[in-house]
C-alpha positions in Angstrom: -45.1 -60.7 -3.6 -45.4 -64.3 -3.7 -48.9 -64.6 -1.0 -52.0 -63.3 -2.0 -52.8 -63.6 2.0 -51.2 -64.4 4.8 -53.2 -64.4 8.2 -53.7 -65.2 11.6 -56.5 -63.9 13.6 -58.2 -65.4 16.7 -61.8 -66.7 17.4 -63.4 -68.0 20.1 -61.0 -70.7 21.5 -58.9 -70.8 18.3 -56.8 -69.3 15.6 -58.2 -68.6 12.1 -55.6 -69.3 9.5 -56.0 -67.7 6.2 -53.1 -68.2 3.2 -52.8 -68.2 -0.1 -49.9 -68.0 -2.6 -50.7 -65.9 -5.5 -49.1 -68.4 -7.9 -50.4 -72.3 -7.5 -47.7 -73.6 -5.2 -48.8 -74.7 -1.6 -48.3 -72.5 1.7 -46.6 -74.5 4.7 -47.8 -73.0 7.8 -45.9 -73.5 10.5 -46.2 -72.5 14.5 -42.9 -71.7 17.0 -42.9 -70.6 20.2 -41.3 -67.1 20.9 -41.7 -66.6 24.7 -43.0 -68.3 27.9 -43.9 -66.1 31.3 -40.4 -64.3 31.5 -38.2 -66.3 29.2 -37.5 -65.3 25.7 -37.0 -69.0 24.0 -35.3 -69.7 20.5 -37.5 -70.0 17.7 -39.0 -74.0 18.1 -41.8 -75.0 16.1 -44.3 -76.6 18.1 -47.5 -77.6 15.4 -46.8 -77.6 11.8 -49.4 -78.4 9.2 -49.0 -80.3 5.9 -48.7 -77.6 3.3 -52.0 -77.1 1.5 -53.9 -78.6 4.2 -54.5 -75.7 7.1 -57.6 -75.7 8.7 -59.8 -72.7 8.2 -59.4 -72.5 12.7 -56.9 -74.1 14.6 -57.7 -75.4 18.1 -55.2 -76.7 19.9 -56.1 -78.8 22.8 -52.5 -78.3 24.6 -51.2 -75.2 24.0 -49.2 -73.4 26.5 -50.0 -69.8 27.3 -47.2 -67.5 25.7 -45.8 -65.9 23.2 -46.4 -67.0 19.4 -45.1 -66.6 15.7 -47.7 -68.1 13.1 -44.7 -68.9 10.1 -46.2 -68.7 6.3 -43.8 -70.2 3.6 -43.7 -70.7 0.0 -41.4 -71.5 -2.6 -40.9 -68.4 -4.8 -38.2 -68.3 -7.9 -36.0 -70.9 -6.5 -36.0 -69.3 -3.0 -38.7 -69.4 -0.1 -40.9 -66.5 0.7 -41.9 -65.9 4.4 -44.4 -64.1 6.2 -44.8 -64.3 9.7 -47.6 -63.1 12.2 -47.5 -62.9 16.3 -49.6 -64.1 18.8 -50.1 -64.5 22.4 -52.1 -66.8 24.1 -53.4 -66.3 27.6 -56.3 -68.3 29.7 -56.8 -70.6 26.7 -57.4 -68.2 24.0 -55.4 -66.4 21.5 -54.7 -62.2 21.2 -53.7 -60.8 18.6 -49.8 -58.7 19.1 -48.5 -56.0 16.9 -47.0 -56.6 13.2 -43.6 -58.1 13.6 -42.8 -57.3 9.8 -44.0 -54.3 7.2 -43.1 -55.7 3.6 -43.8 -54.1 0.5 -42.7 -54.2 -2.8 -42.9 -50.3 -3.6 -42.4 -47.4 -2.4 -39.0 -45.9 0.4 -39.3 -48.5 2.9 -39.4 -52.3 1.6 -39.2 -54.3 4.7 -39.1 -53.4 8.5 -38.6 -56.7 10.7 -38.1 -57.6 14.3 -36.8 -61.6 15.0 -39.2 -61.7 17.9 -42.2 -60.4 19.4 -40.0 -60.2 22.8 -37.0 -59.4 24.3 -35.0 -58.4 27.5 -36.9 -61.4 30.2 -34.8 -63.2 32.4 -32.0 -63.6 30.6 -32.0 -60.0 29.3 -32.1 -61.4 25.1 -31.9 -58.6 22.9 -34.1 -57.2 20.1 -32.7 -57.8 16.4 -34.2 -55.5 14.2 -33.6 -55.7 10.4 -34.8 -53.4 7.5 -34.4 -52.7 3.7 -34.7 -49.2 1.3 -35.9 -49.1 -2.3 -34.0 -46.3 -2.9 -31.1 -44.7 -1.7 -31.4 -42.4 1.3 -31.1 -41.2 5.0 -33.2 -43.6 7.3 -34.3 -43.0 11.1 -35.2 -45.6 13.3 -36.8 -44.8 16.3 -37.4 -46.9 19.4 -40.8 -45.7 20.7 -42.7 -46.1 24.0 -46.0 -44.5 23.5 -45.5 -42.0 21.9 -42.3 -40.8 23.6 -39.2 -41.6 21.7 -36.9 -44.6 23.9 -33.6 -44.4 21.8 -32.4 -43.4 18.6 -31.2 -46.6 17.5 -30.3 -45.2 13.5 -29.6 -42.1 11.3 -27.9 -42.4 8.6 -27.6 -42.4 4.7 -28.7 -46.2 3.9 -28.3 -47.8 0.1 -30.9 -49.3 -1.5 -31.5 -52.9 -1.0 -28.6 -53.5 1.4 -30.3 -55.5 4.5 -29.5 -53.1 7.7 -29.2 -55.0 10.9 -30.1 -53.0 14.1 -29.3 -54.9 18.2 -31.5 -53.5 21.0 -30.1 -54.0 24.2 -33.1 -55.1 26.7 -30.6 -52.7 29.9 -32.3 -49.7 31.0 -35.7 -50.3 29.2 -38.7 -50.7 31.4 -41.2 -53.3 30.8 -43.5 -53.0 28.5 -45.1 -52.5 25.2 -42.6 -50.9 22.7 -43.1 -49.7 18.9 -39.8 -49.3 16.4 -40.3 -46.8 13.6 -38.5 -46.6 10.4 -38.7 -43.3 8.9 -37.5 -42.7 5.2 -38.7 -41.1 2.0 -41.5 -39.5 3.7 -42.5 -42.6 4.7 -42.9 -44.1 8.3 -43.8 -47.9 9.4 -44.1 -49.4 12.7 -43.4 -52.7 14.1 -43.8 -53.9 17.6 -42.3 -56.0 20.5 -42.6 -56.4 24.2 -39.7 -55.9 27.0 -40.4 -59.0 29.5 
């Protein structure tokens, strides 16, 4: 993996930012906008730092409350590694959200992603989910309120290292907190989002 940390956790009135590649090149960090009351927004990067140079806590002065995806990046074999970490902030002060992303570089299940920490809203956007195997073999994913299975959004044989691309519909799905589940290889990771 190309970060040796990648982090975004709040305190007091601010965000403590903690990356680090494990090579010497620098981390860009990056902040967009995911959501706003009801809406679910495209991705727009509202702060950006110069790479290398992230404060140790970030405190914006005008920040509007919402939904939030802290963006890590750095170069890695001619391509550019990303890591990404949600937050909300409400009444001036950040919260953390659930994992949008499970990466790893061993073991059934290599990456679990959602685009955003939101969906449905006004304008009833859709959750994309994406995922990758490291070796061949059937894969369930499970869209999970609670602990109470949603839908059954995939269950099939998958091959290793093709990307999988998985649309949630926001129709018929109440408000709330949701988990998705990737189960394969005796292996299960969770991600989360939020129906607006």
């Amino acid at each position: 993996a190309a970060f040796a940390r990648a982090a975004a956790r709040p305190r007091g009135r601010g965000l403590a930012l903690s990356a680090a590649a494990r090579g010497t090149a620098p981390v860009s960090v990056s902040v967009q906008v995911a959501a706003r009351g009801r809406r679910v927004l495209p991705a727009r990067t509202v702060h950006r730092f110069a790479a290398g140079r992230t404060p140790a806590v970030w405190r914006p002065r005008r920040l509007r409350d919402g939904l939030y995806l802290v963006r890590f990046a750095v170069p890695a074999g001619g391509d550019t590694s990303i890591r990404r970490v949600a937050v909300a902030r409400s009444g001036g002060r950040f919260h953390t959200l659930p994992a949008v992303e499970r990466a790893s570089r061993c073991g059934p299940v290599r990456l679990l992603r959602v685009q955003r920490p939101a969906f449905g809203g006004r304008g009833g956007a859709p959750l994309r989910v994406s995922f990758r195997l490291g070796r061949s073999g059937r894969a369930r994913l499970d869209l999970l309120r609670g602990s109470r299975v949603a839908r059954r959004l995939h269950s099939r044989r998958v091959t290793a290292g093709r990307a999988v691309h998985v649309t949630v519909r926001a129709r018929g799905l109440a408000r709330g907190a949701y988990r998705l589940r990737l189960s394969a290889g005796g292996e299960a990771v969770t991600v989360g989002a939020r129906r607006l």
